[in-house]
C-alpha positions as CSV (number, residue, x, y, z in Angstrom):
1,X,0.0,0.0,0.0
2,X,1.1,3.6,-0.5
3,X,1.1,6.2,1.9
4,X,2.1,9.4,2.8
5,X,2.7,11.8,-0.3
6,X,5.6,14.3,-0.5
7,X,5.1,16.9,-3.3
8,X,8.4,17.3,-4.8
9,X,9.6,21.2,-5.1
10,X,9.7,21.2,-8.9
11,X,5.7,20.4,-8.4
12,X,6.2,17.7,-10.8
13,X,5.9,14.6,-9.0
14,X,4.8,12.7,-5.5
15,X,7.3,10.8,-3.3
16,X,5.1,8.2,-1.3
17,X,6.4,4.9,0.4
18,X,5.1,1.7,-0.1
19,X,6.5,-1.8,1.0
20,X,9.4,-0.5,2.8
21,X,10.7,1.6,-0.1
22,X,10.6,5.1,-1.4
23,X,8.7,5.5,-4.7
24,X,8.3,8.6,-7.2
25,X,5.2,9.2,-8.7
26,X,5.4,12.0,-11.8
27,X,2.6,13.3,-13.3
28,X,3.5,12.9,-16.6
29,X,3.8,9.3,-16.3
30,X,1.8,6.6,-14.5
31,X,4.3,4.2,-13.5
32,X,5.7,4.0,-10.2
33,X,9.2,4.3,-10.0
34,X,11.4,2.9,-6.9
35,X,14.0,5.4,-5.7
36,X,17.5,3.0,-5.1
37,X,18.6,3.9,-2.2
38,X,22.0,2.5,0.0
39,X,22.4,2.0,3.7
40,X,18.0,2.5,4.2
41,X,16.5,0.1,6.1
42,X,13.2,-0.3,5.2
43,X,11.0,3.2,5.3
44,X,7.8,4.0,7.2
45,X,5.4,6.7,6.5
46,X,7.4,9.4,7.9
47,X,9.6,11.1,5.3
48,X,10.4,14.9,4.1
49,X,12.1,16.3,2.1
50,X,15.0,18.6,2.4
51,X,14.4,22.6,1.4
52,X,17.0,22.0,-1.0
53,X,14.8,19.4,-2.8
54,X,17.5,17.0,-3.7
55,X,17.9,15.4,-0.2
56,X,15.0,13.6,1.4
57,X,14.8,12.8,5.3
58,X,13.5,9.4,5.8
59,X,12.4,7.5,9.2
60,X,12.5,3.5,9.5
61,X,10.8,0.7,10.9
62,X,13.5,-1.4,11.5
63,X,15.8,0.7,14.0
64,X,13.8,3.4,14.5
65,X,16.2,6.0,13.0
66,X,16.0,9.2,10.5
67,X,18.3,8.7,8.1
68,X,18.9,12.1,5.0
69,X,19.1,10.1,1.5
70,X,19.3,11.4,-1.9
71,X,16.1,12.0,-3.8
72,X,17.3,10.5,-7.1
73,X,19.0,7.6,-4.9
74,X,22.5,6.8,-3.7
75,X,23.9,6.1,-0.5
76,X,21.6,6.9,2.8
77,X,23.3,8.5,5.9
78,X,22.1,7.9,9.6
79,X,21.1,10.8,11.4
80,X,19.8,9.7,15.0
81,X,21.1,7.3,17.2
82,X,24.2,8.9,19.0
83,X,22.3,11.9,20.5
84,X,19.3,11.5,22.8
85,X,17.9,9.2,25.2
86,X,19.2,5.0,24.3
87,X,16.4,3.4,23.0
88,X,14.5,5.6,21.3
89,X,12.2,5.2,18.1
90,X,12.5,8.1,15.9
91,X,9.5,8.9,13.7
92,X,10.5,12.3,11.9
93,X,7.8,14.9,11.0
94,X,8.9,18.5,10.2
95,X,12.3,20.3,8.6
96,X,13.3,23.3,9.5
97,X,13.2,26.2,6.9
98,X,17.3,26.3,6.6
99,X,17.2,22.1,7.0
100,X,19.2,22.4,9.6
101,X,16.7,21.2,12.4
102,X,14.3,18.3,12.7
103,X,11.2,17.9,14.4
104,X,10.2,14.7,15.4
105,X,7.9,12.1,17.7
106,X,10.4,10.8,20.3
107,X,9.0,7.1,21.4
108,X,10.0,5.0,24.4
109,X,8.9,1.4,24.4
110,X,7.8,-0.3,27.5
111,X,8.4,-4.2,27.2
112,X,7.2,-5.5,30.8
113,X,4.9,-7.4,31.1
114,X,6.1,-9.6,27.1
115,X,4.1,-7.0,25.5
116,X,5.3,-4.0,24.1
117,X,3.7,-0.6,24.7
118,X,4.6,3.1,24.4
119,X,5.5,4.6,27.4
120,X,5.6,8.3,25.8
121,X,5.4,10.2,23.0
122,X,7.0,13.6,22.9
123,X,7.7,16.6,20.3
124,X,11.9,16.4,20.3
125,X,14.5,18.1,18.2
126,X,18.0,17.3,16.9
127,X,20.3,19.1,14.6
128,X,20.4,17.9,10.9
129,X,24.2,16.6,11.8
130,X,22.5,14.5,14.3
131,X,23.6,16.4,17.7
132,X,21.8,19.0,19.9
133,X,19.1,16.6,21.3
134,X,16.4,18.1,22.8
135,X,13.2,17.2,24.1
136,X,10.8,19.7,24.1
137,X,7.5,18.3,25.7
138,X,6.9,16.7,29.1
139,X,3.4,16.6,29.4
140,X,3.1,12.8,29.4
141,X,0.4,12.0,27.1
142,X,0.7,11.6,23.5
143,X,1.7,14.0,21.2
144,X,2.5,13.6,17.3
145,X,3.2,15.3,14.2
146,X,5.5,18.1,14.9
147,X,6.0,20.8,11.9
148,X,7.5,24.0,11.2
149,X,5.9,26.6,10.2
150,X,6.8,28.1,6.8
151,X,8.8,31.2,8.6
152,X,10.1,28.8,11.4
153,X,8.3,30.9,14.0
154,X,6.3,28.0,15.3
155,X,6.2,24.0,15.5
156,X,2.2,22.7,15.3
157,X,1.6,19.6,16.6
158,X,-1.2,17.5,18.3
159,X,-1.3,16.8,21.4
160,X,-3.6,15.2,23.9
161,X,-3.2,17.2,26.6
162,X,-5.9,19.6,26.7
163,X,-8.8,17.3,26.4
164,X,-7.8,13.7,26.9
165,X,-7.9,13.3,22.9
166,X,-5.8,14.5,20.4
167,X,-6.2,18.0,19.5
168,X,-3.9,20.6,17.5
169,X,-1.5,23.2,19.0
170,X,1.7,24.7,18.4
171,X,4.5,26.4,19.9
172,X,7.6,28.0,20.0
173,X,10.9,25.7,18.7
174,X,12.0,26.5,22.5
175,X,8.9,24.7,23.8
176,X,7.5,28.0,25.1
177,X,4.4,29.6,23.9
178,X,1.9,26.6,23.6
179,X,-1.5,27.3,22.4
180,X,-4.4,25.3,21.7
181,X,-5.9,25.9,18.2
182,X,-8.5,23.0,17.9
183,X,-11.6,22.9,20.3
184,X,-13.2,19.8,18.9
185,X,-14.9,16.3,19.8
186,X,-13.3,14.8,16.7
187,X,-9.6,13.8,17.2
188,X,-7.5,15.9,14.9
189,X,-4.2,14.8,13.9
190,X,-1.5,15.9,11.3
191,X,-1.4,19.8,11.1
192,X,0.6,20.9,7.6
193,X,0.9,24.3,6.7
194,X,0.9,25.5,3.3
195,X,4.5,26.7,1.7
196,X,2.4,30.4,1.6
197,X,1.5,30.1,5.4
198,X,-2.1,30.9,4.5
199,X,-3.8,27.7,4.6
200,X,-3.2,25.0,7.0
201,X,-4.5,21.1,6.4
202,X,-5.2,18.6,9.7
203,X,-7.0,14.8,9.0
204,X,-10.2,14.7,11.9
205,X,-11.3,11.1,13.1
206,X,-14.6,10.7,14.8
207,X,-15.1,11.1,18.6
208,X,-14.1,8.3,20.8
209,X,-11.1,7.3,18.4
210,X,-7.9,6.0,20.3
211,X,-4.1,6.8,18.5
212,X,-4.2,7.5,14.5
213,X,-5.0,4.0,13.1
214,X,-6.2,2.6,9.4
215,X,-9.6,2.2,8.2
216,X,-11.5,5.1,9.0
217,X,-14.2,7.8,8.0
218,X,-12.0,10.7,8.2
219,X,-12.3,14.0,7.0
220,X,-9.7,16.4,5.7
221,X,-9.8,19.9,7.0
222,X,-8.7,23.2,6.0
223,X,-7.9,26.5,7.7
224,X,-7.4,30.2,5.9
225,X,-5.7,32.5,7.2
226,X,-5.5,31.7,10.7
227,X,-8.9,30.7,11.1
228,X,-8.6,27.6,13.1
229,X,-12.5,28.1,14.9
230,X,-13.6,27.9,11.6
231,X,-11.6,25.1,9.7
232,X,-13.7,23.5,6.8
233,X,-13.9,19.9,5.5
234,X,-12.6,19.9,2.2
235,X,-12.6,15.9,1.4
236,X,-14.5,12.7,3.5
237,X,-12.8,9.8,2.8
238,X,-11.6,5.9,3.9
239,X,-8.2,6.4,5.3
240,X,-6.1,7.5,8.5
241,X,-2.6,6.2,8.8
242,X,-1.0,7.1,6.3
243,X,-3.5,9.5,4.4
244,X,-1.2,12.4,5.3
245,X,1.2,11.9,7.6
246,X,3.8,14.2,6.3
247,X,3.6,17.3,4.7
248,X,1.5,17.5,1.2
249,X,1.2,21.0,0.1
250,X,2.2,21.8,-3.3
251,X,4.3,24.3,-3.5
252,X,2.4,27.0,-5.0
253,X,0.0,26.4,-2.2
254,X,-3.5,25.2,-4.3
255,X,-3.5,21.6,-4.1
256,X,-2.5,19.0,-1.5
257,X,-2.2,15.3,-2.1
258,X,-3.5,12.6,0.2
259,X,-4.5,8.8,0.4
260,X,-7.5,7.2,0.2
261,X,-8.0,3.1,0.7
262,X,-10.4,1.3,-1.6
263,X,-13.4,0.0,0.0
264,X,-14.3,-3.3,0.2
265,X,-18.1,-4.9,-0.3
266,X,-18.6,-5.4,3.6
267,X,-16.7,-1.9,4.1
268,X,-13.3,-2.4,5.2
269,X,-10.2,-2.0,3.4
């Protein structure tokens, strides 16, 4: 399955993943076409790329690091793993303007009990050479999905700690300055802002839904100018995981890419 569109800078094509690999989607051509890439384990659905828009910053599901890659393949470099807390799952979400800082979803795994389960989930920070650790919430309940904002004034994020389910905030890349900006019973996850900074796009589930799973009635949502009381829904669809995990704005700001899974006769995926 594919998952998790990237619109590349040039605006001509999609980078998704699919099957542990990287794949480029153009427009002018239907075939997918795998991106070769060294040293990558295989890739989950958490993957950006670089402001340059030759490089491409990849998370994995094997070790749990972020890795920087080149788009048209070559030879992957490791990024986390020597900074931080030991043990860590990396699951990267947002680039700074410059590329020189990432945001991502810190995990610790708790593996009492022969079961695994994660023990936290917080917004961190490292440099793009893989030092400066830093963790920038504490709140002890989930939060996911931490992005710059086009001027790197702010990081947005969601966050249950408000309301007991996930709702979207942001704040200051010092961790100061945290603000609410959802005041919903659905349980809003993903916020991307448009390269312009005038539109914003965050994926709702229904009430009562527990983490960001697959096989849902979601609804995409859109912001202007700010305007987060007011968001509208913009597309209803069968997805979740993966619909837009990462950043999907083209980059002349009027269109975004997403997922959708095909539906099934007895409605599931």
């Amino acid at each position: 399955m594919l998952e998790a569109p990237n619109w590349t800078l040039r605006g001509d094509a999609l980078i998704l993943n699919g099957d542990g690999r990287l794949w480029r989607l153009s427009f002018d051509d239907p075939r997918l076409i795998p991106i070769e890439i060294e040293g990558l384990p295989p890739a989950n659905n958490d993957h950006v790329l670089h402001p340059n828009g030759r490089e491409i910053f990849v998370s994995t599901y094997d070790n749990w690091q972020i890795y920087l890659a080149p788009l048209r393949g070559g030879r992957a470099v490791q990024i986390t793993g020597n900074a931080g807390p030991q043990g860590l799952r990396n699951f990267l979400h947002g680039v700074s303007p410059s590329g020189q800082e990432l945001a991502f979803v810190g995990v610790q795994v708790d593996q009492s009990g022969g079961k695994e389960t994660f023990a936290s989930a917080e917004i961190c920070l490292i440099a793009a050479d893989g030092r400066n650790f830093r963790q920038l919430t504490n709140a002890g309940v989930p939060a996911d999905g931490p992005e710059y904002s086009p001027d790197g004034q702010w990081i947005y994020f969601n966050t249950e700690q408000f309301s007991g389910h996930a709702q979207i905030a942001r704040m200051r890349p010092d961790g100061s300055g945290v603000t609410r900006l959802t005041f919903s019973d659905t349980v809003d996850w993903f916020p991307h802002l448009s390269p312009d900074g005038k539109l914003a796009l965050y994926l709702a589930y229904p009430e009562n839904t527990r983490g960001h799973p697959a096989d849902k009635r979601v609804k995409l949502r859109v912001v202007r100018d700010g305007d987060w009381m007011n968001a509208c829904t913009a597309v209803e669809l069968f997805g979740g995981q993966g619909t837009i995990n990462v950043n999907s704005w083209s980059p002349d700001s009027h269109r975004f890419a997403y997922v959708a899974y095909p539906v099934t006769g007895n409605g599931g995926a």
